[in-house]
N, C-alpha and C positions, 0 to 999 in steps of 0.2 A: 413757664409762667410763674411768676412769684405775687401774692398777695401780701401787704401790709396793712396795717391799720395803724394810721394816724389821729392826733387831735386835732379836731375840728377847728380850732386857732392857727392852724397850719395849713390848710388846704388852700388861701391866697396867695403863701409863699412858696408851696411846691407849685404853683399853677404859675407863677413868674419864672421858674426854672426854666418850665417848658412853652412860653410864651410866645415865641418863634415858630412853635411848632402846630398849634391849636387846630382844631379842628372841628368841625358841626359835631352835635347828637341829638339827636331826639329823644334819648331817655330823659324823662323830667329827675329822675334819680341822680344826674351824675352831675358833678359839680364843673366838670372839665373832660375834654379830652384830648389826646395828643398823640402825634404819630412822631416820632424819631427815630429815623432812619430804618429798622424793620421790627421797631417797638410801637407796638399800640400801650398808650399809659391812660388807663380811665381811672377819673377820681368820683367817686359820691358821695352825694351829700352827707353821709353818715361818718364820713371818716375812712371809710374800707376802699383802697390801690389798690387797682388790678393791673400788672408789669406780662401782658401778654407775647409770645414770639421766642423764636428757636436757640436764640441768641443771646445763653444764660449767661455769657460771659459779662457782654453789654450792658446785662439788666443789673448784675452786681454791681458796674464799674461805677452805673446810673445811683443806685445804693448808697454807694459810698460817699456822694458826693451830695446825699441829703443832710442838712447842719441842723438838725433837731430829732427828739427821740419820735422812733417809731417802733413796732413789734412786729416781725415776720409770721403768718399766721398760716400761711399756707404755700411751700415750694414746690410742687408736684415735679415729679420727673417726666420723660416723654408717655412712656408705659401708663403713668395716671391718670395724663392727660386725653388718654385713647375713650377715657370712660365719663366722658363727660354729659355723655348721653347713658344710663343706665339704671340700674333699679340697685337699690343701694334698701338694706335692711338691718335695723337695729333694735333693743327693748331696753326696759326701766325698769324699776320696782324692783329688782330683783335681793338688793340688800337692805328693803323696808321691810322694818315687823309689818305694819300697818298696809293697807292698799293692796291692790291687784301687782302682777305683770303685766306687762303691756307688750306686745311686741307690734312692730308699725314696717311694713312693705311700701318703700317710697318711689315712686317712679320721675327724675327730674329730663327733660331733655335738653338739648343744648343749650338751643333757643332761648330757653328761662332760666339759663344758667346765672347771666348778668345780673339778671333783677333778684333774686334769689340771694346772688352776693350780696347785694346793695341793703340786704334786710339785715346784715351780721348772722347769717345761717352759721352757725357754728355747732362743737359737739356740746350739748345739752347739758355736759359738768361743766363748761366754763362758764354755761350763761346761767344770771336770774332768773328766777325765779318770774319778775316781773318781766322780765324781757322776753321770754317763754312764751308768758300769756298774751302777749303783744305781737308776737310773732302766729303763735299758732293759729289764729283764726286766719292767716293771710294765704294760709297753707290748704285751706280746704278744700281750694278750687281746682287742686293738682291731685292725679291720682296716686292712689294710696290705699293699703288695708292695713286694717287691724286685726290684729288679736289680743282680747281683754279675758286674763287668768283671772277671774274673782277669789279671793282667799277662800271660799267654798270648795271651789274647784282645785284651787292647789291644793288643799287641805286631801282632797280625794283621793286625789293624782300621786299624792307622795302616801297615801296609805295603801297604794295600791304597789308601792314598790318603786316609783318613777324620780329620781332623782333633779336638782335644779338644769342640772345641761341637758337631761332629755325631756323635760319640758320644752326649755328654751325651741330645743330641735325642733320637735314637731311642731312649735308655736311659726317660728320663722318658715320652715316648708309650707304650711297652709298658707299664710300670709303673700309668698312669693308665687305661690301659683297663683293665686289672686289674680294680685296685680299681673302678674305674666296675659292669664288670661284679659282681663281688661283691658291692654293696650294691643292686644291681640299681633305682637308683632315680635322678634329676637332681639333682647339686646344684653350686654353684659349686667351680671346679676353679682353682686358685691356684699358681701355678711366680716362684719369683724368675726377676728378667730376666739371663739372663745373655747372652741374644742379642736385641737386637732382634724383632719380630715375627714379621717379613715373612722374615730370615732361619731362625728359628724353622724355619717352615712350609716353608722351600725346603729344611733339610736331611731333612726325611724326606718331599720328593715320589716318592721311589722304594718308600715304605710301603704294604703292599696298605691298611690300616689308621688313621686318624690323628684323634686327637680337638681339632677345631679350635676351639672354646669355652674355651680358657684367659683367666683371667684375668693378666695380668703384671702384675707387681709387684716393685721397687728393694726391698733389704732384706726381702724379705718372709718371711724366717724371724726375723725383729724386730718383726713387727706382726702376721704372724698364727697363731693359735695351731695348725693343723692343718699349717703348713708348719714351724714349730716342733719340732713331734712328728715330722714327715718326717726334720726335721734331726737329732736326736735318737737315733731311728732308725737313721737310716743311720751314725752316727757308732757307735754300741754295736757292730753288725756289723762294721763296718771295725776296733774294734778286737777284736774277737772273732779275727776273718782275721790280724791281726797278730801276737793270740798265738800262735794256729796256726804261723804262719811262725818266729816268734822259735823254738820251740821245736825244728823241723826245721832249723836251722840251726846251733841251738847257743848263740847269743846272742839280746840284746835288739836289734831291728830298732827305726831309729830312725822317729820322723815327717817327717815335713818333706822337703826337699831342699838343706839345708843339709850344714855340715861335717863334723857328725855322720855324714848320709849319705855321703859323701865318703869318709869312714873306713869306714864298713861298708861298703860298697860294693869295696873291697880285697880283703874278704874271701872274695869270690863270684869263683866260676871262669866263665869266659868262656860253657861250654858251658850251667850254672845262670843265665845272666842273664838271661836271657827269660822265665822262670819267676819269678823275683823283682820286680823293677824296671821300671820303663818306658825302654825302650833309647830313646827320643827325647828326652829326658833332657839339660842341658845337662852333669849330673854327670857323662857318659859323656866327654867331650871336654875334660874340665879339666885 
């Protein structure tokens, strides 16, 4: 399966491509679709080609012979595509002075996998900020947990001895049994690696609870689509909390842990900083 994403000013003329070949849909989403020979080609209305079928060869050759730019946005191998039904989990915040962590347990199944594409689900640093917010509300009717670190509680967390990856750990294990339980059924459980395995499973040996069947995965809010939606997810909330904060403050609270933060950060009285910001923070000491 390979996905692209095209301009919208082009989706007449790849649909002429394959005009020979057309086919019914009933997704109101999709702008076309097409079977060639043991290629399913869905276009929607957004812009986002889905090059479905076993037949990588085919679908390159298919590729080659598009005459206008497009972007490859997702190749999956067979192995990625086994998980298209699975719970996919990811988090934010993690490199904001400002806001919580967020960590977000997605559960997508197959079935909604299409319509899901047709939104631009993608990993949450590519998209705006506006498209974020436009997306996430569409997301809520799919199962999913949260877990929200308020700067209080990291604040604690990390006085208490607990570094950011064993946070994250234990954030993502509660999250996943969540969901595990809610859909009450097995299905592949997918976490990008941000720790090794083995330490993985050492930061939450202290967990009455621990679900040890993770799949790991390098970028994998880049390749799979339920840790995608995780990412997604948790990015709309984080900025949901952020507006919350901007607003009790008085200003726009910025992202990041840059200059910007630096500056705001001025602004906050000593006794409000634990409430705001992650006091471990290099911005505290500049």
């Amino acid at each position: 399966m390979y996905v692209i994403l095209i301009d919208k000013i082009y989706i007449n003329r790849l649909k002429n491509m394959f005009i020979d070949f057309l086919v019914d849909s009933s997704n109101p989403y999709i702008a076309f679709k097409a079977c060639y020979s043991t290629i399913t080609i869905e276009c929607y209305t957004s812009g986002k080609v889905v090059f479905k079928g076993d037949d990588i060869e085919l679908i390159k050759k298919m590729l080659e012979k598009i005459d206008f730019n497009f972007e490859i946005t997702t190749s999956p191998d067979k192995q990625e595509m086994d998980y298209n039904t699975s719970i996919g989990s990811d988090e934010v915040g993690t490199g904001d002075l400002f806001g919580p962590v967020v960590i977000c347990s997605f559960y997508v199944d197959s079935k909604d996998s299409d319509y899901l594409v047709s939104l631009g689900i993608n990993d949450s640093k590519k998209l705006t900020d506006d498209k974020i917010r436009k997306i996430g509300p569409l997301l809520k009717n799919y199962t999913f947990n949260v877990v929200l670190i308020d700067n209080l509680k990291y604040n604690e967390l990390v006085d208490k001895g607990y570094n950011m990856n064993e946070i994250k750990a234990l954030a993502h294990n509660k999250a996943i049994i969540c969901t595990l339980n809610d859909i009450e059924k097995k299905v592949p459980v997918i976490l990008d690696e941000f720790a090794s395995p083995d330490n993985y499973y050492r930061y939450l040996r202290g967990s009455k609870m621990v679900y040890d069947e993770i799949v790991f995965k390098t970028k994998a809010e880049s390749k799979y689509l339920s840790v995608a939606c995780a990412s997604v997810m948790a990015r709309y909330i984080f900025l949901l909390e952020m507006d919350k904060m901007s607003k009790l403050l008085g200003f726009e609270v910025p992202k990041g842990a840059g200059i910007k933060a630096d500056e705001a950060l001025k602004k906050i009285s000593d006794k409000d900083k634990p409430k705001f910001i992650k006091l471990n923070f290099k911005n505290l000491t500049k």
